[in-house]
OpenMM code with the backbone's topology and positions (N, CA, C; nanometers):
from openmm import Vec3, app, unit

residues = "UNK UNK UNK UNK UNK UNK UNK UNK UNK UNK UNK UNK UNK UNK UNK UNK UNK UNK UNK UNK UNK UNK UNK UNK UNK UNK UNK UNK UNK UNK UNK UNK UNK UNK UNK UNK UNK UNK UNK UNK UNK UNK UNK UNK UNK UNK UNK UNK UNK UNK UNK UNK UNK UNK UNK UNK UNK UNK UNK UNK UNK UNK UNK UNK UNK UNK UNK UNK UNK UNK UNK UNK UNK UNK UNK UNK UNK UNK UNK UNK UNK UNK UNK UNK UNK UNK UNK UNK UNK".split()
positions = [
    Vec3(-1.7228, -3.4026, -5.1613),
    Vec3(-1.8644, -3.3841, -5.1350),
    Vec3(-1.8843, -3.2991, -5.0093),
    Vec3(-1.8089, -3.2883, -4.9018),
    Vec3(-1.8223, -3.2420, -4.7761),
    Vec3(-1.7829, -3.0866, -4.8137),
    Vec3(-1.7016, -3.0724, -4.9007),
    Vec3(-1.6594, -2.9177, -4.8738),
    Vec3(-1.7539, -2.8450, -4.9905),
    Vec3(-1.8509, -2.9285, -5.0854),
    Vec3(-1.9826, -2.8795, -5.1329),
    Vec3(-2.0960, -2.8193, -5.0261),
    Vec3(-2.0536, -2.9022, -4.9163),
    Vec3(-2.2020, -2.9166, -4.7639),
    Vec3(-2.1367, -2.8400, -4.7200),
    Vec3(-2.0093, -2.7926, -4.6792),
    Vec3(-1.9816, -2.7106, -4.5355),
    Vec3(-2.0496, -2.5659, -4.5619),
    Vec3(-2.0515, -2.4823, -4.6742),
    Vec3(-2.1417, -2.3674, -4.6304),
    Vec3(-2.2409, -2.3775, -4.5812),
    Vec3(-2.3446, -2.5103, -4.6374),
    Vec3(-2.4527, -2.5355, -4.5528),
    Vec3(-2.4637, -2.5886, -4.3867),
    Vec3(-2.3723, -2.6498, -4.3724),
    Vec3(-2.3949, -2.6652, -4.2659),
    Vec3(-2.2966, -2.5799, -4.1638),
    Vec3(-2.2233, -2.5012, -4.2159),
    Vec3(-2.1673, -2.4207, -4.1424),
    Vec3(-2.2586, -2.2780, -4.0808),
    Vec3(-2.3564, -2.2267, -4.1940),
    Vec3(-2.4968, -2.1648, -4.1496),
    Vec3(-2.5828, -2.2417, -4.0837),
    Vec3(-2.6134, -2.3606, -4.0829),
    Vec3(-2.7060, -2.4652, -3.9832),
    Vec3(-2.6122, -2.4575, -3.8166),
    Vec3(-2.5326, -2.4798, -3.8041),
    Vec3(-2.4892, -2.4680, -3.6458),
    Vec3(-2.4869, -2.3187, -3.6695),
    Vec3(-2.4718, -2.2193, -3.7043),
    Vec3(-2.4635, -2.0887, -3.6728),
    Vec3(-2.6395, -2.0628, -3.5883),
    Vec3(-2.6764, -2.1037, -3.6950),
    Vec3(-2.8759, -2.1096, -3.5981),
    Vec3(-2.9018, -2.1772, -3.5285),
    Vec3(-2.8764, -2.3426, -3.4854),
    Vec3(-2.8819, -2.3642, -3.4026),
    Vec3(-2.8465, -2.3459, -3.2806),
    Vec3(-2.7064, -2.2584, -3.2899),
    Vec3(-2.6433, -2.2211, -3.1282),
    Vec3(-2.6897, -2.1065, -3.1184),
    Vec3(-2.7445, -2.0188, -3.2418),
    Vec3(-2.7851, -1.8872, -3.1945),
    Vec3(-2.7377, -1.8289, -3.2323),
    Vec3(-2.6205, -1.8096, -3.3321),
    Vec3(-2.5426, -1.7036, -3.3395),
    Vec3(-2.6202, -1.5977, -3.4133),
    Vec3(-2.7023, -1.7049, -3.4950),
    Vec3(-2.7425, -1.6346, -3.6174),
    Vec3(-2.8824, -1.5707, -3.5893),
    Vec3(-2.9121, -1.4360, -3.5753),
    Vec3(-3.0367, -1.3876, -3.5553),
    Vec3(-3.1147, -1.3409, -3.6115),
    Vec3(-3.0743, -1.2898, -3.7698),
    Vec3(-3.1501, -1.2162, -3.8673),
    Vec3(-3.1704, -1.3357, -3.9510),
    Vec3(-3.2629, -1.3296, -4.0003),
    Vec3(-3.3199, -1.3961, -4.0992),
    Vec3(-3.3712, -1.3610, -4.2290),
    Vec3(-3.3367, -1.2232, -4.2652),
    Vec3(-3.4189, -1.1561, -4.3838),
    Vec3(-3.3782, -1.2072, -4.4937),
    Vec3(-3.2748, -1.3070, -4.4897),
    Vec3(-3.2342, -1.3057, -4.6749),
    Vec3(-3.3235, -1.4330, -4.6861),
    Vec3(-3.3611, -1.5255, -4.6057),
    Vec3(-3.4655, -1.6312, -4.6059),
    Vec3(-3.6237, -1.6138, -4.6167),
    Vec3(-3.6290, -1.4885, -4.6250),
    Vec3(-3.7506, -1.4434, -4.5961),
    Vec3(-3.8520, -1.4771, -4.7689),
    Vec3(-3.7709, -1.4196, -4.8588),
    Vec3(-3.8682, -1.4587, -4.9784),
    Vec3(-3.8992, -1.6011, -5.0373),
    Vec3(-3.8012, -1.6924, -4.9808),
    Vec3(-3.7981, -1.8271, -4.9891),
    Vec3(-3.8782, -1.8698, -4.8853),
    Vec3(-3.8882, -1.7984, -4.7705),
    Vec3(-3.9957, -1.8660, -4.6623),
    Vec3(-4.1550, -1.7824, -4.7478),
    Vec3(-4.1596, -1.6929, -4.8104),
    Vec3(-4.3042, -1.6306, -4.8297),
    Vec3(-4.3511, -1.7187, -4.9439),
    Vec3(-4.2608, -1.7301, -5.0173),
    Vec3(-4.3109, -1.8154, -5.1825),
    Vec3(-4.3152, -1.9369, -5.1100),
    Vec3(-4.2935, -2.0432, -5.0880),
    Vec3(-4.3026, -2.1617, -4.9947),
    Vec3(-4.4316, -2.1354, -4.9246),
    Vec3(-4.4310, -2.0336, -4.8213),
    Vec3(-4.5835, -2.0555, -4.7577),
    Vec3(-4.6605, -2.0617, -4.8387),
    Vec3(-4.6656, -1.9436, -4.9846),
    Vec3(-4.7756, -1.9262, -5.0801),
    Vec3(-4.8236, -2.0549, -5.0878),
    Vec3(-4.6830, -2.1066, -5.1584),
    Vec3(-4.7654, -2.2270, -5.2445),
    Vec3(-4.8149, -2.3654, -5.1396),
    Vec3(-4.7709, -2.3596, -5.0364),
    Vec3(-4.7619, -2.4619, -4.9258),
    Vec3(-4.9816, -2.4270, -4.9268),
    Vec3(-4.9931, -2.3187, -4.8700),
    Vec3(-5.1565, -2.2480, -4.8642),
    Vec3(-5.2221, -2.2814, -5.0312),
    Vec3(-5.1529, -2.3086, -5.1066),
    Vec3(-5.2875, -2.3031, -5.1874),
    Vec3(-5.2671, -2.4381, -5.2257),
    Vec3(-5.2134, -2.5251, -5.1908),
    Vec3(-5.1706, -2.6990, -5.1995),
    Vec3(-5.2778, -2.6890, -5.1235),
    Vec3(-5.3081, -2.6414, -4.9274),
    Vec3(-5.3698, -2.6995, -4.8454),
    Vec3(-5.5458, -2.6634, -4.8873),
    Vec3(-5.5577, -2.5277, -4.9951),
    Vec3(-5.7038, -2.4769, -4.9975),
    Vec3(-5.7465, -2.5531, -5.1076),
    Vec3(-5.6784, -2.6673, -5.1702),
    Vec3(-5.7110, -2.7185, -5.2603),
    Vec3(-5.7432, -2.8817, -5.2247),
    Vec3(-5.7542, -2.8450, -5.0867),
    Vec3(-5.7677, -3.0040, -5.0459),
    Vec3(-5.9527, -2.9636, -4.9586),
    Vec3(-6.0579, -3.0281, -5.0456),
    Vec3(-6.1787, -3.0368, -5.0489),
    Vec3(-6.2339, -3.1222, -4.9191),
    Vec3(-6.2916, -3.0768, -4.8299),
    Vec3(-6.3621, -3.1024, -4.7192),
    Vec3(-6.5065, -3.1750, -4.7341),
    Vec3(-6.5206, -3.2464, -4.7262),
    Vec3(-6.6247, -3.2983, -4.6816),
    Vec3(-6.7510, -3.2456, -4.5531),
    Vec3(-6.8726, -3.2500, -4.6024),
    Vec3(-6.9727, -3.2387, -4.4664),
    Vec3(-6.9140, -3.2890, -4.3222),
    Vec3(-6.9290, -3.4142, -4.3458),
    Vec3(-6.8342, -3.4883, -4.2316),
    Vec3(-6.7413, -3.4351, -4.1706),
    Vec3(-6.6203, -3.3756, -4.2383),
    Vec3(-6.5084, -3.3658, -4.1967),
    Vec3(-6.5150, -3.1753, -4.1439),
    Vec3(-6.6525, -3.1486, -4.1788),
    Vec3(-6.6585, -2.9743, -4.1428),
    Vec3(-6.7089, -3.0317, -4.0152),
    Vec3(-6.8067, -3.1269, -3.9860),
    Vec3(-6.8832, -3.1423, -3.8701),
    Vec3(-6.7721, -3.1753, -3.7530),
    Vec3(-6.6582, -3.2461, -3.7779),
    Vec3(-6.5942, -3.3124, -3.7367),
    Vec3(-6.5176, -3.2062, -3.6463),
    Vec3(-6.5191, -3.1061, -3.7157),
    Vec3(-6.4619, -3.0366, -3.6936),
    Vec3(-6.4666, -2.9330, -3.5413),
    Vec3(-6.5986, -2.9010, -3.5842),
    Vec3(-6.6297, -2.8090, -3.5169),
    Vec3(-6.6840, -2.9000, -3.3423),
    Vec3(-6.7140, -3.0096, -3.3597),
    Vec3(-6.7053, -3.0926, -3.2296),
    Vec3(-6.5422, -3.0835, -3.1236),
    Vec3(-6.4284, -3.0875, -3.2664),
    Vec3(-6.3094, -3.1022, -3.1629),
    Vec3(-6.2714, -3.0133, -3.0585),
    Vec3(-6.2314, -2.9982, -2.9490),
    Vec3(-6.1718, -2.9099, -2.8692),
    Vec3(-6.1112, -2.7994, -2.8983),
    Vec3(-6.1490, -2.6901, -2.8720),
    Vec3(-6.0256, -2.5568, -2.9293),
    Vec3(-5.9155, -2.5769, -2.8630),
    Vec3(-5.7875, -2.5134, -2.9711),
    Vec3(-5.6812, -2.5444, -2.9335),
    Vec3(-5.6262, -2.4498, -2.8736),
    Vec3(-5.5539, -2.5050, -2.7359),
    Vec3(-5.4745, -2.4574, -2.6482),
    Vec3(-5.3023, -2.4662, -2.7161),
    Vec3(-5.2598, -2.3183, -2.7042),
    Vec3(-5.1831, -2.3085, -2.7454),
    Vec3(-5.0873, -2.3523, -2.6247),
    Vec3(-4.8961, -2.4249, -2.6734),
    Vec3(-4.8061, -2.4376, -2.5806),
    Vec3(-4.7173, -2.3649, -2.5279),
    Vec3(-4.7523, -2.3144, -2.4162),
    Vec3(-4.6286, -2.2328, -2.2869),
    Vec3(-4.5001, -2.2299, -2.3160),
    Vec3(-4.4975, -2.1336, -2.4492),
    Vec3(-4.3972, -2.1625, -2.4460),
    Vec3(-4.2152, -2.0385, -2.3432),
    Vec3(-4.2929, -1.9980, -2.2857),
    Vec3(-4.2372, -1.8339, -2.1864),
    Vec3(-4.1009, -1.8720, -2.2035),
    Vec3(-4.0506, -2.0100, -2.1350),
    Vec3(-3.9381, -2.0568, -2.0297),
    Vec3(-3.8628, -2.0454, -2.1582),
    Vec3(-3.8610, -2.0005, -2.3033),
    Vec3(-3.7264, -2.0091, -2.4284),
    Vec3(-3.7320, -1.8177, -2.4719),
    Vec3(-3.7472, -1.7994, -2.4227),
    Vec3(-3.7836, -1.6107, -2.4454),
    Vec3(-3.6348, -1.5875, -2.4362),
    Vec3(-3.5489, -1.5910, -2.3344),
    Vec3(-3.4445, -1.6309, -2.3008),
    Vec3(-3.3403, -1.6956, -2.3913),
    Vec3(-3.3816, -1.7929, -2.4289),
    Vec3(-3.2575, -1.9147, -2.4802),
    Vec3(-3.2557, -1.8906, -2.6543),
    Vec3(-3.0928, -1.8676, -2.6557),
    Vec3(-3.0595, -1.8229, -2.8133),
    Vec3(-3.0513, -1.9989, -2.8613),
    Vec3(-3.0759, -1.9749, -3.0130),
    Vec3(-3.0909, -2.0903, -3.0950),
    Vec3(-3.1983, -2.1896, -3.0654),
    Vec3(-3.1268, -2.3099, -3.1173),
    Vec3(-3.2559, -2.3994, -3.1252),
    Vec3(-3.2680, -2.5433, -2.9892),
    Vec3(-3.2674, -2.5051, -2.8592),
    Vec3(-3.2522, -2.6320, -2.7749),
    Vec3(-3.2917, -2.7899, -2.7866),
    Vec3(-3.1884, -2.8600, -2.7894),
    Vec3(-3.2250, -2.9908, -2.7861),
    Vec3(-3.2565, -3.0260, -2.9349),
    Vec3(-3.1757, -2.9572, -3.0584),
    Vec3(-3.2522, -2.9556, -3.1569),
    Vec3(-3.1941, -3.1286, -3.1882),
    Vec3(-3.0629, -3.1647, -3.1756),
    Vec3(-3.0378, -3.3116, -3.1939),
    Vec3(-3.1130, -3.3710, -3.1303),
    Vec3(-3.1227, -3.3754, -3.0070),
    Vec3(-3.1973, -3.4976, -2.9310),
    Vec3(-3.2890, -3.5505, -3.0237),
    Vec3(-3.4130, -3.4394, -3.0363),
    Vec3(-3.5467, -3.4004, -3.0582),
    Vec3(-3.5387, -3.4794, -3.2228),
    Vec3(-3.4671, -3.4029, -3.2970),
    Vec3(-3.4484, -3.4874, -3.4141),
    Vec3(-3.3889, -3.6526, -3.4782),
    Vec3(-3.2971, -3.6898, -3.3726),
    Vec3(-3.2704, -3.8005, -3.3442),
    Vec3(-3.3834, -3.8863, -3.2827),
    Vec3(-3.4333, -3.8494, -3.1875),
    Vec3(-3.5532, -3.9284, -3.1208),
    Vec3(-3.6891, -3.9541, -3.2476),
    Vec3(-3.6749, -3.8423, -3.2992),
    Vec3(-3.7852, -3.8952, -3.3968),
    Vec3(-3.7418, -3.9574, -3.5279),
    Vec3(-3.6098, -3.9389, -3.5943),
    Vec3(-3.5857, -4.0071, -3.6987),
    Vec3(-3.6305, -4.1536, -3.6698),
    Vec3(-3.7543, -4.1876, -3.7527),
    Vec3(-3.8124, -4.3620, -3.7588),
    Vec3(-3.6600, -4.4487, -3.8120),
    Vec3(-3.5672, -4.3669, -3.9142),
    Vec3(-3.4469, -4.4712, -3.9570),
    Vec3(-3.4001, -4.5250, -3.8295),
    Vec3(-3.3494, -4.4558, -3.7079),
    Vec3(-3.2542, -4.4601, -3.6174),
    Vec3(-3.3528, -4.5058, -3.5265),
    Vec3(-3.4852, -4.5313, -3.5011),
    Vec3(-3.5501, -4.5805, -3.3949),
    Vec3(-3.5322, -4.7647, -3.3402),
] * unit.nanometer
topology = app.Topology()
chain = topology.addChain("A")
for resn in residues:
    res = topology.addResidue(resn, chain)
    for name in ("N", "CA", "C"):
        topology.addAtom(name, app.Element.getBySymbol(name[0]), res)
């Protein structure tokens, strides 16, 4: 079973440390995915309420993110994912 997974996860640490910087062969699998991800979300019907609701909330401030401009791959991507897995909490 493991030597089914190692291409996969042998490309998963390649991006997380950075090695890996191009991304184009992911690209039509990331565009068809957004498609359909966007017309799942335009198909979800709003309410009066929930337009009003809306427009009361705070605009959003986007996060700083400068200080990773710098840093190849993905930092802290275990921690970050460990800390939130609810199994392991």
């Amino acid at each position: 079973m493991m030597e089914k997974k190692k291409p996969l996860l042998e490309k998963r640490a390649k991006i997380l440390s950075g090695e890996t910087k191009d991304f184009t062969e992911y690209l039509p699998a990331y565009d068809k995915t957004c498609t359909e991800i966007t017309e799942i979300v335009a198909g979800i019907i709003k309410t009066e309420e929930d337009l009003e609701a809306e427009k009361e909330e705070k605009p959003h401030v986007p996060t700083n993110v400068d200080h990773l401009k710098e840093v190849h791959g993905v930092p802290d991507f275990w921690k970050v994912a460990i800390t939130n897995n609810l199994l392991i909490q």
